[in-house]
N, C-alpha and C positions, 0 to 999 in steps of 0.2 A: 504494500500500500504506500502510494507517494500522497504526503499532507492529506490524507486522510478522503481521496479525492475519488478513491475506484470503489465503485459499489459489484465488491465480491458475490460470486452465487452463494448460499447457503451451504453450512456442511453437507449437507446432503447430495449435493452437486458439485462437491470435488469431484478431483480426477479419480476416478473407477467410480464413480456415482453419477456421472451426467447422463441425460437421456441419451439413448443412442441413436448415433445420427450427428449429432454438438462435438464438434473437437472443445477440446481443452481449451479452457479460455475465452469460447464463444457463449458470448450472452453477457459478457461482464462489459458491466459500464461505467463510465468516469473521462474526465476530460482528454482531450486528444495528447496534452503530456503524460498525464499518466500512464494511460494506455500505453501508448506506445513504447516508454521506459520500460512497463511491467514485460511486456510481450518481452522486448528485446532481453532481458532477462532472466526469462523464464524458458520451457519446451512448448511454448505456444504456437507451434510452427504453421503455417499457413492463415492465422488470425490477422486479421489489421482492425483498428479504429473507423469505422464507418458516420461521421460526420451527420447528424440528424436537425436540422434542415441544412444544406449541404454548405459545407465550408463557402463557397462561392456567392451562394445566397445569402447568408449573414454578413457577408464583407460588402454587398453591398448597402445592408441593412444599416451601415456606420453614416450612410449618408443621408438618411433618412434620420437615425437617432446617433450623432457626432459623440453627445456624452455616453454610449452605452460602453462596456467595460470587454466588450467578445474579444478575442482574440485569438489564430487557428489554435494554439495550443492550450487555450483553455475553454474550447467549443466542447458542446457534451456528444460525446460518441459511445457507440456498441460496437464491440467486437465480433465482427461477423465473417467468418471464412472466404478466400478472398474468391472463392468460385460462386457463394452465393451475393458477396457486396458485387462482382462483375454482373450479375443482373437489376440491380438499381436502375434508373431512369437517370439516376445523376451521377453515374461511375463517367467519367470523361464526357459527359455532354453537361453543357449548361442549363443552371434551373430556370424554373419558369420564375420571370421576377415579377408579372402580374400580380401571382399570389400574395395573401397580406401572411406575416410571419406564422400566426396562429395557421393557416390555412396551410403554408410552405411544410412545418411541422406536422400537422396528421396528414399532409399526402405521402412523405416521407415514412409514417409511421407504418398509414396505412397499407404503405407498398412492400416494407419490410415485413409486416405482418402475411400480407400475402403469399411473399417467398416462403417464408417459414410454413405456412399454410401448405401451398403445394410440394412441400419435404415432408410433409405428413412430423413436420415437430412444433409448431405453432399450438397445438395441445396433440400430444401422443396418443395413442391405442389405448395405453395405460391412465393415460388421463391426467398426465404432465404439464403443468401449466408453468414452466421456468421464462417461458421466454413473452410470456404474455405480459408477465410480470416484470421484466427487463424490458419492455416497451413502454410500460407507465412509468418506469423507474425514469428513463430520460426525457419522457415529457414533463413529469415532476422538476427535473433538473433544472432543464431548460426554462421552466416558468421562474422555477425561484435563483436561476443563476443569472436571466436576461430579464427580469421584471420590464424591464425600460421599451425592450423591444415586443413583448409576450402580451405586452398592456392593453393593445389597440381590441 
C-alpha cells in the first residue's frame, strides 16, 4: 500500500482466492501512482491501471474547473488485464468530451462492467460479486477525490 491510497481486495480475494478468471491484482483500485508502483512491485504481470473516466478526459476537464486538484498520477484507476483494458472504447482512441464528467464516468463504468459481464466475472456462476464492488469503489473515489469536477 503506497499512502494509504490502493483499495486492496479483501482477504478472501488474495492470490489463490480470486474468482477464476481475475489475474492477481485485477480488480484493485487506487490512484494511477499507486497502482502502478504496487504492480511494478509485485507478480502482477499483465495488470495495468485502467484510468476511469479516461486520463484524456479529465485533463481536459482542468479547463473547465482550473482549480480542481487531478492529476494523471493521482487519477483513480482499476487494475484490469491488459487484454480486457485493450477492449475499452478509450484504450488509444479519444473520449467523447460532449459528455459532462458525471456522464464520462458511468459510461466508462458502465462499459467496464460490460466487459467483465461478457467474461462471465462481473458476478460468477458462484455468485461472486468482487468486481461489482470495485466499480462502486472508484466511483466513490472519484466523487470524493474530484468533488470540484463530480459536482455538476
Amino acid at each position: 500500500m503506497v499512502n494509504g491510497l490502493v483499495h486492496n481486495c479483501p482477504q478472501e480475494y488474495l492470490p489463490g482466492f480470486l474468482p477464476e478468471g481475475l489475474k492477481p491484482g485485477e480488480g484493485n483500485v487506487g490512484t494511477y501512482s499507486a497502482l502502478y508502483y504496487r504492480n511494478g512491485r509485485s507478480s502482477f504481470d499483465n495488470v495495468t491501471p485502467h484510468h476511469m473516466p479516461s486520463d484524456a478526459y479529465m485533463q481536459n476537464q482542468l479547463r473547465v474547473h482550473p482549480d480542481a486538484t487531478y492529476t494523471h498520477s493521482t487519477a483513480i484507476t482499476m487494475n484490469m488485464s491488459q487484454s480486457r483494458r485493450a477492449r475499452t472504447s478509450t484504450f488509444r482512441h479519444p473520449p467523447d468530451y460532449t459528455l459532462t464528467p458525471r456522464q464520462a464516468l458511468a459510461r466508462d463504468l458502465w462499459e467496464v462492467r460490460n466487459i467483465y459481464r461478457s467474461d462471465s466475472l462481473y458476478i460468477t456462476p458462484s455468485g461472486d460479486t468482487y468486481i461489482v464492488g470495485q466499480l462502486r469503489e472508484v466511483a466513490r473515489r472519484n466523487r470524493k477525490a474530484f468533488s470540484d469536477i463530480f459536482a455538476e
